[in-house]
Backbone bond lengths (Angstrom), bond angles and torsions (degrees), N, CA, C in turn:
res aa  C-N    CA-C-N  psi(-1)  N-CA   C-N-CA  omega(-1)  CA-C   N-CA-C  phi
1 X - - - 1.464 - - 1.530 108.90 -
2 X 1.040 97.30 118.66 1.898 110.95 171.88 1.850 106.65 -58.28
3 X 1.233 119.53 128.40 1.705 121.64 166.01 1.749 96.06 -110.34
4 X 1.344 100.21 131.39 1.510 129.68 -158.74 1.971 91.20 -126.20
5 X 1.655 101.91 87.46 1.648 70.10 -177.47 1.479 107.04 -126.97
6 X 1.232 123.36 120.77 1.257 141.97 179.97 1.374 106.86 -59.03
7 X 1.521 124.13 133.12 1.320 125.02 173.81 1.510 96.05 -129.48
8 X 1.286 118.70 135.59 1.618 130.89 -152.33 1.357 98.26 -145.89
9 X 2.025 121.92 165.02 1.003 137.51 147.86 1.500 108.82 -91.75
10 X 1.680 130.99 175.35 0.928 101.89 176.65 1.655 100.28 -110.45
11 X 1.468 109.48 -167.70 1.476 101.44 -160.07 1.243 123.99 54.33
12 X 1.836 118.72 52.74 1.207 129.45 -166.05 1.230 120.80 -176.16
13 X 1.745 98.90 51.79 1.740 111.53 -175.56 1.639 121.51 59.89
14 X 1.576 103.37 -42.25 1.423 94.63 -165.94 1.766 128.02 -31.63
15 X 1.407 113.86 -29.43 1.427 117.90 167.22 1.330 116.97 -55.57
16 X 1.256 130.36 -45.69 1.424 154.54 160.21 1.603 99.44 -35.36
17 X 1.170 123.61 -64.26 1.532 133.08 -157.43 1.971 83.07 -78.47
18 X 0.587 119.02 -60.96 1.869 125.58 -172.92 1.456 82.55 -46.78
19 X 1.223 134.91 -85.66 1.593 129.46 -163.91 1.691 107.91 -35.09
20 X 1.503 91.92 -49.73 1.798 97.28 -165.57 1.804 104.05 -65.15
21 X 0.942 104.81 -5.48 1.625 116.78 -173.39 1.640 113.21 -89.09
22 X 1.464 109.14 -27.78 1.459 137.66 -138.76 1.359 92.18 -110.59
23 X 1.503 122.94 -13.50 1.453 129.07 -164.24 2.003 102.35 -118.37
24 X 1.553 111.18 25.22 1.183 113.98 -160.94 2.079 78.66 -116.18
25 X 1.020 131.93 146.82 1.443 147.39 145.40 1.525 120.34 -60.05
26 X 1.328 118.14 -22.98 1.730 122.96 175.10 1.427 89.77 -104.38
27 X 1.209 145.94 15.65 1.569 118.09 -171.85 1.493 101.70 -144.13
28 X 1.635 119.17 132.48 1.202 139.57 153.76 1.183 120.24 -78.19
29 X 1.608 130.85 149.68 1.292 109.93 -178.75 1.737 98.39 -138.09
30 X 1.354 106.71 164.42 1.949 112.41 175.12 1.249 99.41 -142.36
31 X 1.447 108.26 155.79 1.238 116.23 -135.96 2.148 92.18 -149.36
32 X 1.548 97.01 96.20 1.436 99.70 -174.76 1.150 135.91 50.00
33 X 1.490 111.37 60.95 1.562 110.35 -163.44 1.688 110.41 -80.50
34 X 0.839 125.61 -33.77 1.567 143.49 167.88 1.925 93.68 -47.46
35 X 0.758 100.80 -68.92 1.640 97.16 -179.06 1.549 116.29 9.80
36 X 1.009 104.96 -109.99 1.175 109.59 161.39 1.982 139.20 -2.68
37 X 1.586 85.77 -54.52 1.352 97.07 161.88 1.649 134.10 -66.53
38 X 1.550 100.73 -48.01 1.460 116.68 167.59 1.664 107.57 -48.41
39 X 1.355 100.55 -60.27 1.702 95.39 -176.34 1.835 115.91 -39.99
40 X 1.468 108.37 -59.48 1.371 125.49 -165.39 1.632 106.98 -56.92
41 X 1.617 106.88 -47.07 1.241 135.99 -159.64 1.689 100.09 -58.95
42 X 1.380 124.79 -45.67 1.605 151.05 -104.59 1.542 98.96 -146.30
43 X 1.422 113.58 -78.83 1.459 122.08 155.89 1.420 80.34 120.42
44 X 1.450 138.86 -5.91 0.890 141.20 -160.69 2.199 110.99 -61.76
45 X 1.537 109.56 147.48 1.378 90.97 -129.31 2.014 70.00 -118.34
46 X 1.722 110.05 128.79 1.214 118.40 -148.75 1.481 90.16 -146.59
47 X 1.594 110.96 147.81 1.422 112.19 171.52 1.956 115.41 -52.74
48 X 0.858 112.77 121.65 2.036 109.00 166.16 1.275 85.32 78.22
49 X 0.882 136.62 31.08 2.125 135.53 146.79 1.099 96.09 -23.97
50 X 1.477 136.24 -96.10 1.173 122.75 -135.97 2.001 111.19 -86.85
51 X 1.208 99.57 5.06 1.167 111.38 173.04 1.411 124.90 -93.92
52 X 1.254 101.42 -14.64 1.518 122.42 175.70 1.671 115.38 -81.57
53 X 1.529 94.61 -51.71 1.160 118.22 173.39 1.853 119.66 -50.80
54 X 1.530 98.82 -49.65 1.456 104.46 -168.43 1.702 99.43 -90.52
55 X 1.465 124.65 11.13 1.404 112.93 175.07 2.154 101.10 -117.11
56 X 1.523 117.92 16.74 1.099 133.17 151.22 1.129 155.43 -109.26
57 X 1.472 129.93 169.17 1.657 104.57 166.67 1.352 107.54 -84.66
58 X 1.160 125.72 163.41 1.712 125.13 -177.15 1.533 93.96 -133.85
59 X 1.392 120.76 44.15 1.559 123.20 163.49 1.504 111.66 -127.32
60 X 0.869 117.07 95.78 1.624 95.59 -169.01 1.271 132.98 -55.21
61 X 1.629 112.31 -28.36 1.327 107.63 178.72 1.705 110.76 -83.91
62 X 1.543 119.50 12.32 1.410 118.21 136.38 1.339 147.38 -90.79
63 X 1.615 95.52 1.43 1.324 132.61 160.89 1.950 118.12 -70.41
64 X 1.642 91.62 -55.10 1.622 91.05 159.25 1.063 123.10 -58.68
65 X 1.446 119.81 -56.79 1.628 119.08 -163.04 1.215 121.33 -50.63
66 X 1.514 112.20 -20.53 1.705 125.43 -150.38 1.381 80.67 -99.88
67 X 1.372 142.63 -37.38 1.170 154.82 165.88 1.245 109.90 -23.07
68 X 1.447 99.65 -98.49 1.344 133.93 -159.72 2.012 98.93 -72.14
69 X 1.276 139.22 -23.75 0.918 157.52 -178.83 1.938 108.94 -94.60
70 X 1.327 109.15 -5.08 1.583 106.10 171.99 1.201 126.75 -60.77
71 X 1.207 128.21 130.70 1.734 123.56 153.52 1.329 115.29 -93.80
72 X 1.324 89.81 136.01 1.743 78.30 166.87 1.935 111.46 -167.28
73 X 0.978 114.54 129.92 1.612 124.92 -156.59 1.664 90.84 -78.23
74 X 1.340 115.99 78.41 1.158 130.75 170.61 1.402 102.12 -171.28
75 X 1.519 99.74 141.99 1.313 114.69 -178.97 1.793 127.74 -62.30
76 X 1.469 109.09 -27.94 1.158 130.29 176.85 1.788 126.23 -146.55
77 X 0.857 112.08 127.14 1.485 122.40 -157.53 1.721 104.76 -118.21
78 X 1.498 118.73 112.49 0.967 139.48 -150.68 1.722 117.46 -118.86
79 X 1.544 113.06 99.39 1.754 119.29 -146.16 1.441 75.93 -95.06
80 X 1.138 126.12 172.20 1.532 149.19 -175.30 1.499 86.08 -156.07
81 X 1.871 124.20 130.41 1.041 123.81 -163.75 1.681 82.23 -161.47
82 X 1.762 113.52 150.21 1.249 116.71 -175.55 2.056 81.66 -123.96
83 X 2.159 106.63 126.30 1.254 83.74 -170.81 1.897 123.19 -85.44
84 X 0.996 121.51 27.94 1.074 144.67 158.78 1.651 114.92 -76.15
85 X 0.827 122.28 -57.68 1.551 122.74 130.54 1.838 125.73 18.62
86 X 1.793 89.25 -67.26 0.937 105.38 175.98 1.112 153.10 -118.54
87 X 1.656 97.43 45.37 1.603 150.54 175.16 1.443 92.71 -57.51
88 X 2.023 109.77 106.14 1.258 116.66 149.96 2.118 92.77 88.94
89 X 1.110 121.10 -0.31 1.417 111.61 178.95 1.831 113.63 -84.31
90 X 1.028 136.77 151.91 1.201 146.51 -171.90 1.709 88.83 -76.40
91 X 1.227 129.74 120.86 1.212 137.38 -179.27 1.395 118.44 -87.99
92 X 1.275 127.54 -2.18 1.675 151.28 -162.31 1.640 94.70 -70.57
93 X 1.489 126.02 -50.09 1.679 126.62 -178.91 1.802 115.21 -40.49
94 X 1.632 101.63 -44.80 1.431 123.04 -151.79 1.857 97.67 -66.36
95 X 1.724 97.59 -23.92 1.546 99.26 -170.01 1.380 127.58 -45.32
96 X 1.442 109.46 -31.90 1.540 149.31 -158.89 1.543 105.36 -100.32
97 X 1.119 114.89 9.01 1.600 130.45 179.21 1.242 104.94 -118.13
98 X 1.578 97.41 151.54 1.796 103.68 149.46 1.500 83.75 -109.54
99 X 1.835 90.08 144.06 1.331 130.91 -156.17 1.795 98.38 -125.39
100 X 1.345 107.26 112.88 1.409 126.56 163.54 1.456 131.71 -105.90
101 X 1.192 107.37 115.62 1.673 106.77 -166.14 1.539 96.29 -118.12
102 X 1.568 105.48 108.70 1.291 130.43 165.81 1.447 131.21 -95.27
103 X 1.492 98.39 102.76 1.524 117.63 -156.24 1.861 115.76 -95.20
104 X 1.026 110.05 147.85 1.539 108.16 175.41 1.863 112.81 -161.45
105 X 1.316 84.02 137.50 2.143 110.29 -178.37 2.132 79.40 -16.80
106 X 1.389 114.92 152.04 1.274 107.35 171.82 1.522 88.56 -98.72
107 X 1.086 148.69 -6.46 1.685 141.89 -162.45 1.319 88.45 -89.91
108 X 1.490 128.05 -25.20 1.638 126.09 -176.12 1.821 109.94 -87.80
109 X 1.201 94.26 -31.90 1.593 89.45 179.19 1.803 112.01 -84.88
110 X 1.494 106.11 -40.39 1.788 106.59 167.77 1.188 105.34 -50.62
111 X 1.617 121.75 -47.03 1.654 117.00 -171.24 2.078 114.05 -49.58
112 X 1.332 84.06 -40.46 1.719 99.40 -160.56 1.429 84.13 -95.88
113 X 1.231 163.46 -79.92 1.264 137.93 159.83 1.368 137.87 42.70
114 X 1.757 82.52 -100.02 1.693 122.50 167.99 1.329 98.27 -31.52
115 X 1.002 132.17 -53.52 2.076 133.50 -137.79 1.619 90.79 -90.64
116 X 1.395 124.20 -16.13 1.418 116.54 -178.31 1.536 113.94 -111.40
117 X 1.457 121.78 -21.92 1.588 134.56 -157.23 0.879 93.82 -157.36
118 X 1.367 137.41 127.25 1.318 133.38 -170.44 1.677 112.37 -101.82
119 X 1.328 114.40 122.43 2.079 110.31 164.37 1.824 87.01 77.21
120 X 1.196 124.48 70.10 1.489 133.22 165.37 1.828 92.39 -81.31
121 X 1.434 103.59 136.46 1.256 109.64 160.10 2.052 119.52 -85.94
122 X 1.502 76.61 -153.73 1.964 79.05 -166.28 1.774 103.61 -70.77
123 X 1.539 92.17 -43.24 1.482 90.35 175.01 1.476 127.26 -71.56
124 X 1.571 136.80 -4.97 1.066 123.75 -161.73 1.838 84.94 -103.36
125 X 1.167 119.68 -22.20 1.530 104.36 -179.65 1.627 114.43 -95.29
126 X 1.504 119.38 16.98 1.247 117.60 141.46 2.012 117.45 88.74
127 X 1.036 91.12 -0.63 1.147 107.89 -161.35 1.988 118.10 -73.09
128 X 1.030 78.19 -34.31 1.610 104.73 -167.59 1.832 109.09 -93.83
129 X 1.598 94.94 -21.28 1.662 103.77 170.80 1.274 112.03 -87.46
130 X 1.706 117.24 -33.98 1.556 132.37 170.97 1.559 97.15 -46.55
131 X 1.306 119.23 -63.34 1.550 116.85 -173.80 1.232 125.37 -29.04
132 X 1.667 101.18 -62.89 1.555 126.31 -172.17 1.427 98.78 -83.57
133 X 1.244 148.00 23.91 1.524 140.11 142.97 1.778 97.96 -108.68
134 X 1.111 120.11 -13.24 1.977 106.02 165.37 1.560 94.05 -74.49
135 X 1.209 118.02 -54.78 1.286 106.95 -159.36 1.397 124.68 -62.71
136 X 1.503 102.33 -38.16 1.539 106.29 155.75 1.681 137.66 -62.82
137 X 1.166 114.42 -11.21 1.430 142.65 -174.86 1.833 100.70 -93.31
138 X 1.771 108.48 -53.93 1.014 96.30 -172.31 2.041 97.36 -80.73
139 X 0.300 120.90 -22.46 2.023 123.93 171.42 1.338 107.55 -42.55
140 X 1.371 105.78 -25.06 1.827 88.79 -163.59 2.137 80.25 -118.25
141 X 0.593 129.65 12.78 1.333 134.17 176.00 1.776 115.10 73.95
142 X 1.287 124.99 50.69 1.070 112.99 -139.76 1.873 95.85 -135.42
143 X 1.878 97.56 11.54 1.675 77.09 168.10 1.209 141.74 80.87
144 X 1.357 139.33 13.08 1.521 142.23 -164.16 1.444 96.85 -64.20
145 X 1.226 106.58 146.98 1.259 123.85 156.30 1.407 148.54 -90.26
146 X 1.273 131.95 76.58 1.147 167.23 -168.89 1.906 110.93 -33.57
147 X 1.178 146.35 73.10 1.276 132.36 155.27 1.464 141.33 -111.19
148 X 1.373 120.39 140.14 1.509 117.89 -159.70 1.582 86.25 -84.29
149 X 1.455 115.35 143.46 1.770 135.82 162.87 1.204 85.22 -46.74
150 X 1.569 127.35 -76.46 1.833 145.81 -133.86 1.815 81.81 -48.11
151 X 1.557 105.14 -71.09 1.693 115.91 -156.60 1.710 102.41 -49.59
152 X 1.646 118.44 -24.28 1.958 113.34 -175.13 1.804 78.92 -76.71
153 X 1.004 136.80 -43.38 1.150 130.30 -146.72 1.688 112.15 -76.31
154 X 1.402 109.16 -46.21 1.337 120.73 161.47 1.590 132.93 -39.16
155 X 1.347 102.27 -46.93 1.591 126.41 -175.80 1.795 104.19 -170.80
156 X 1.524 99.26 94.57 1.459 131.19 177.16 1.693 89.73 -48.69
157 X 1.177 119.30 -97.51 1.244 139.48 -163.04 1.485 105.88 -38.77
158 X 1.148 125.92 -50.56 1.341 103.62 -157.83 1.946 87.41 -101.37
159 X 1.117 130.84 35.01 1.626 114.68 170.47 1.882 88.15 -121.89
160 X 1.122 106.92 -17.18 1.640 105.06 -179.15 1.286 91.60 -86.12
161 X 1.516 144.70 -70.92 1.389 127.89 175.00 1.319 109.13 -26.01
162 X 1.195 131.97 -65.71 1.844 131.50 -166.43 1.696 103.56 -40.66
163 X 1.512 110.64 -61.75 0.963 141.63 -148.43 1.752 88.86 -75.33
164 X 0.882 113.43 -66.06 1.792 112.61 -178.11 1.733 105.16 -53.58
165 X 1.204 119.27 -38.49 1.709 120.50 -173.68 1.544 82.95 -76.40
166 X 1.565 137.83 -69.18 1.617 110.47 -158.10 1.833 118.55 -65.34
167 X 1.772 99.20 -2.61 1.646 94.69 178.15 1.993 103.42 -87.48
168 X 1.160 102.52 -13.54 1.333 104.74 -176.96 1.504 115.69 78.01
169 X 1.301 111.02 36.10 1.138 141.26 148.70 1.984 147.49 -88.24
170 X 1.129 135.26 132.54 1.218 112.30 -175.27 1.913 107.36 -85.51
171 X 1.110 96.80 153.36 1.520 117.08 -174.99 1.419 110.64 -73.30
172 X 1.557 131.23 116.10 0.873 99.59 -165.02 1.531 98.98 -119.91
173 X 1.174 153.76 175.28 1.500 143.01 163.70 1.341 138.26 -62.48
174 X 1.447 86.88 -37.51 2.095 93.65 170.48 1.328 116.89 -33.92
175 X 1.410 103.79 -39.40 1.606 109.76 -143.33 2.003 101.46 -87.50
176 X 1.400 99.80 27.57 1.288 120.49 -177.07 1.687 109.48 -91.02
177 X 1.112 100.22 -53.60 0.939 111.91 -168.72 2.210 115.51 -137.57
178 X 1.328 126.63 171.22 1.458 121.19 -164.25 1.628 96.42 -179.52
179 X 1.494 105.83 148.98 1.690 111.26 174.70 1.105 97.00 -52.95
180 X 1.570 107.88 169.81 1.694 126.99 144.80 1.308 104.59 -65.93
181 X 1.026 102.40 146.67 1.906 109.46 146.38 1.904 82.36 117.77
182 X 1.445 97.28 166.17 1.439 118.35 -168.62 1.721 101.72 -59.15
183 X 1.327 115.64 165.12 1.335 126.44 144.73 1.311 145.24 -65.94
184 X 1.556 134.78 -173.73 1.694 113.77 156.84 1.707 106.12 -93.48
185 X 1.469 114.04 -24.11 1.400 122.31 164.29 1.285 122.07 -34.10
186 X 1.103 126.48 -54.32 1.176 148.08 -135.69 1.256 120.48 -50.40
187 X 1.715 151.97 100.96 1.765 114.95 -162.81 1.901 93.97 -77.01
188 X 1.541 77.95 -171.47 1.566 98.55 -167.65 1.660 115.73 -64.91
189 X 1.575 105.45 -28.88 1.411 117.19 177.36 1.857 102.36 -70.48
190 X 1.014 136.20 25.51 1.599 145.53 159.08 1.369 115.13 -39.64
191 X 1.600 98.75 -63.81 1.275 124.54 -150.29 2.049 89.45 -68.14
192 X 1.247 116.45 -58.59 1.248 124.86 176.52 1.414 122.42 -50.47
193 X 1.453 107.00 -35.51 2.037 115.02 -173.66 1.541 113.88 -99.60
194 X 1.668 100.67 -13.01 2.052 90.79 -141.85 1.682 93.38 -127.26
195 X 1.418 105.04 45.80 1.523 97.53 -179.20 1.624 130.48 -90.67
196 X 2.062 85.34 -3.43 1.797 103.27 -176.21 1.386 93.36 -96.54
197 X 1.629 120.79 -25.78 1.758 111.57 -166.76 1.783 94.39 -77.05
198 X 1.329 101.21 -48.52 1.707 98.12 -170.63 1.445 116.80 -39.34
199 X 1.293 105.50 -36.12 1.590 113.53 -175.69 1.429 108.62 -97.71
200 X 1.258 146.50 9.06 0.976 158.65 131.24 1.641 127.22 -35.48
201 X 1.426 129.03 152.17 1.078 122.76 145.43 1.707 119.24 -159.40
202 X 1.465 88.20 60.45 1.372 106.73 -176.59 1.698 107.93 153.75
203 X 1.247 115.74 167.86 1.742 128.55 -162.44 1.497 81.69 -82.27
204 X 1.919 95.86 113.79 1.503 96.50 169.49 1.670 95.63 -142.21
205 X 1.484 87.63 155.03 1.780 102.82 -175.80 1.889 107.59 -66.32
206 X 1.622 126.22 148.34 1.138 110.07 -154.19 1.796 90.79 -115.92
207 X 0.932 164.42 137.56 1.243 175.78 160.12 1.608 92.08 -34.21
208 X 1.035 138.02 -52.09 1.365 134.44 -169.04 1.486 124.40 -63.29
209 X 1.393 101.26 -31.52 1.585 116.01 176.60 1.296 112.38 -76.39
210 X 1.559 124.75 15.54 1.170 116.27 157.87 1.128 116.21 -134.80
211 X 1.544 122.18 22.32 1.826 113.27 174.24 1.811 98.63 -69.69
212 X 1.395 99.13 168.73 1.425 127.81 177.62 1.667 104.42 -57.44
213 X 0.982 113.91 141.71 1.647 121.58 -175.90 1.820 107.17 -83.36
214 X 1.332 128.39 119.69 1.092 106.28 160.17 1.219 136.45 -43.25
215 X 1.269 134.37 177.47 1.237 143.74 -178.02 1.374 99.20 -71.38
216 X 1.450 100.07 -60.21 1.762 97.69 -172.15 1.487 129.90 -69.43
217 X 1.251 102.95 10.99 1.582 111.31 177.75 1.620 124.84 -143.33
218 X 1.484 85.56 23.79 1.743 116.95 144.44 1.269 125.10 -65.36
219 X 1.445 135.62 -32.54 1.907 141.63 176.60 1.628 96.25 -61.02
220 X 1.504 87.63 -48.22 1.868 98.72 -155.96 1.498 95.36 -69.81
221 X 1.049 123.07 -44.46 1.792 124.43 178.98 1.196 106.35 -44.34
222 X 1.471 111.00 -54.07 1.762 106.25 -160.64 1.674 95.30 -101.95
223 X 1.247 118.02 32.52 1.622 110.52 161.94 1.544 104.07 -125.71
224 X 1.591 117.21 -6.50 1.090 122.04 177.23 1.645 113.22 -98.74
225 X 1.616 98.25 10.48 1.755 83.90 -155.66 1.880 91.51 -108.04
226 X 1.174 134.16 -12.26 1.456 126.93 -178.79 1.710 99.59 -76.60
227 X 1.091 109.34 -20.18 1.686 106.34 -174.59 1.581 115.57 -88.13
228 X 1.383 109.49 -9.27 1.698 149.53 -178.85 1.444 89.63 -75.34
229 X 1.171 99.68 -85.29 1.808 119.60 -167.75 1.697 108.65 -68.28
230 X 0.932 122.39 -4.39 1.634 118.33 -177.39 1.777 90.01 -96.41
231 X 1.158 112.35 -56.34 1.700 120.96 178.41 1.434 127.54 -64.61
232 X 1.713 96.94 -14.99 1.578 94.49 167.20 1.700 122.70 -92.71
233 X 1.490 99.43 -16.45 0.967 104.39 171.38 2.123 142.36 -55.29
234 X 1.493 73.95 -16.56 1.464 108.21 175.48 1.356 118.27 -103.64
235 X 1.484 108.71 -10.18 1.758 97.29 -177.89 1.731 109.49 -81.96
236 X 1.514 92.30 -173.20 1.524 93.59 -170.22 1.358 132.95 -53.68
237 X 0.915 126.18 163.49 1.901 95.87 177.50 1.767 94.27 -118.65
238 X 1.531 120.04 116.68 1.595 124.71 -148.46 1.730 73.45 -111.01
């Protein structure tokens, strides 16, 4: 079984890409397994905390095991991971993956953010941890794979073709399109994050990712944005 594991900010499709994944016949998908841990780990204070918390493991290296120890009668098995997430985790599992780092403008993810959690710092939008897992990825020679949200968003089809040929996968069409309404995947924090995918049925641009930035989350923009632009520089070119 192929592990396909997406490392994301949040407010940045990645739920979208998990659905579009979820609509493949060879592919299983998981859906924030770290969760749980980050909360406990962090203390960090999140819609359905303790509900999040009590529907996970909050050890991580029982987080790996369950991982790396999965069965599952599918050809490819598809982690959805926020990399903030993976604040303080032994990074050694990820080796054994293809590793996708799904990047987006940080003024677009603070924008869409903001409207759910209010004044996210540098670390809660993930950006700066995305870095330091390329750099560690590219250290051991191992290749991550680099894609901008904006470019799936621009032209679905042909950045999921790219993206399926560099996983060494065939492209398949489902993953175009999917009902509205939730998944069976889904964790419990859904109801709180996934109210543009539910109503969705396909990679669509979100109205939120473009309001005006507060004042106060202007520092964090422009301390989040060289780690933006160093990582886009490497993504695909769609």
């Amino acid at each position: 079984m192929k592990l396909i594991h997406l490392i994301s900010g949040p407010r940045n499709i990645s739920t979208a890409l998990m659905y579009s994944f979820a609509q493949r016949h060879d592919t299983a998908v998981i859906d924030e397994p770290f969760y749980g841990y980050y909360l406990h780990s962090t203390g960090a204070d999140h819609p359905g905390k303790e509900e999040v918390i009590n529907s996970l493991p909050i050890d991580a290296g029982e987080v790996i095991k369950n991982l790396t120890n999965l069965h599952q009668n599918k050809e490819l098995l598809f982690i959805k991971n926020m990399a903030h997430h993976l604040d303080r985790v032994d990074l050694e599992f990820i080796k054994e993956m293809v590793n996708i780092l799904l990047i987006r403008d940080p003024k677009q993810i603070l924008s869409s953010y903001n409207a759910v959690r209010q004044n996210p710092s540098l670390d809660d939008i993930g950006l700066k941890k995305q870095f330091e897992i390329y750099n560690f990825l590219s250290e051991q020679k191992l290749n991550p794979i680099v894609i901008n949200s904006n470019d799936i968003l621009e032209n679905p089809e042909e950045a999921l073709l790219l993206l399926c040929e560099k996983i060494q996968i065939p492209f398949d069409e489902n993953m175009l399109h999917w009902n509205a309404g939730p998944i069976p995947e889904d964790g419990v924090w859904a109801k709180y994050w996934y109210g543009n995918v539910h109503k969705s049925t396909g990679f669509e641009k979100q109205e939120t990712s473009s309001r005006i930035l507060p004042d106060s989350l202007l520092q964090t923009y422009h301390d989040a944005l060289p780690y933006y632009e160093t990582l886009n520089i490497h993504s695909l070119k769609i």
